[in-house]
N, C-alpha and C positions, 0 to 999 in steps of 0.2 A: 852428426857433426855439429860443431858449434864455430860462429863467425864473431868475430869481436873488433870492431875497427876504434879506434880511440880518434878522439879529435882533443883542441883547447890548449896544446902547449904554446911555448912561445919565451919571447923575451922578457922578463921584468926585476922592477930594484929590487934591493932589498927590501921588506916589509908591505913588498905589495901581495895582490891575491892574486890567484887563479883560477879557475875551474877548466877540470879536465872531463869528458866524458867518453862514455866507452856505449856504441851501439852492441847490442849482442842480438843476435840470430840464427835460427837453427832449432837445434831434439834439446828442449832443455826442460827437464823435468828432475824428478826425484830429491832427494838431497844433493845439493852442493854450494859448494862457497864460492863468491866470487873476490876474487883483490886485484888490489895497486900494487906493482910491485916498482919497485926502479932500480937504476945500473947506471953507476956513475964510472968515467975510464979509471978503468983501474983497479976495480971493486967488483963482488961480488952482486951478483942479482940480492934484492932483500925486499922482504915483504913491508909494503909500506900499511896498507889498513887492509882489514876483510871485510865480507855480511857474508851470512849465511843463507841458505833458501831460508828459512825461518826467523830472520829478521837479527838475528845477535853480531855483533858488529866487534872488532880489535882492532888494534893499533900500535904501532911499533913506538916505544917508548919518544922519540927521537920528533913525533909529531902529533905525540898526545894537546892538546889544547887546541893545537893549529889546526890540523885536517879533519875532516869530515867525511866519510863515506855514506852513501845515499842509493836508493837504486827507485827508478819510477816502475812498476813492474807493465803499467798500460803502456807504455812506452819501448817496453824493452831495452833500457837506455839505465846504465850506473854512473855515477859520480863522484868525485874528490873534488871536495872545496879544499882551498889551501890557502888560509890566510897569515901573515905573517911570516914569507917566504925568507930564507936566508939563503949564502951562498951554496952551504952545503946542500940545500936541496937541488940541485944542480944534477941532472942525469935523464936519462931518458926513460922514461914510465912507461909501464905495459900493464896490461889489463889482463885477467887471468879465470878463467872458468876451470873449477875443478868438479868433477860428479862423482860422487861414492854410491850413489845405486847404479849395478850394472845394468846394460855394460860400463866400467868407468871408463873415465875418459879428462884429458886435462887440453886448454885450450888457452892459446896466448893471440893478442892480438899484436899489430908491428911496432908498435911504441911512438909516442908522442916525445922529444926534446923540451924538457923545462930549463929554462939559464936564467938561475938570479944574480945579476949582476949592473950597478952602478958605471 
């Protein structure tokens, strides 16, 4: 099992920053990716950035420049910087552990509320 608790959202304007982070705990070994995903009302879950065990990192077009994905591994602790916030990024963020060496296993934590708004 794997445990993922997110902290860091919150209220702010537009153009300001954030950081979100995600503790993780637990059997986490092998290959797997970890991401930001978020869910705005209305919409569909959608993958905000990922890192892989092995360091390779994506991003969904829509916050290529702005976000950052990071992970301390001594820490066991991932993060999204987000700077340059606008309305649309408005939804609640979940943090996501996927493992592809068995056993697999996928693992959400309960979502952090971001609200860019003036």
């Amino acid at each position: 099992q794997v445990q993922l608790v997110e902290s860091g959202g919150g209220l702010v304007q537009p153009g300001g920053s954030l950081t979100l982070s995600c503790a993780v705990s637990g059997s986490i070994f092998g290959f797997y990716v970890m991401g930001w995903y978020r869910q705005a009302p209305g919409k569909q879950r959608e993958l905000v950035a990922g890192v892989t065990s092995d360091g390779s990192t994506n991003y969904a077009d829509s916050v290529k420049g702005r976000f950052t994905i990071s992970r301390d591994n001594a820490k066991n602790t991932m993060f999204l910087q987000m700077n340059n916030l606008k309305p649309e990024d408005t939804a609640v963020y979940y943090c996501n552990h996927k493992r592809f060496t068995v056993p697999r296993g996928e693992y959400w934590g309960q979502g952090t509320q971001v609200t860019v708004s003036s």
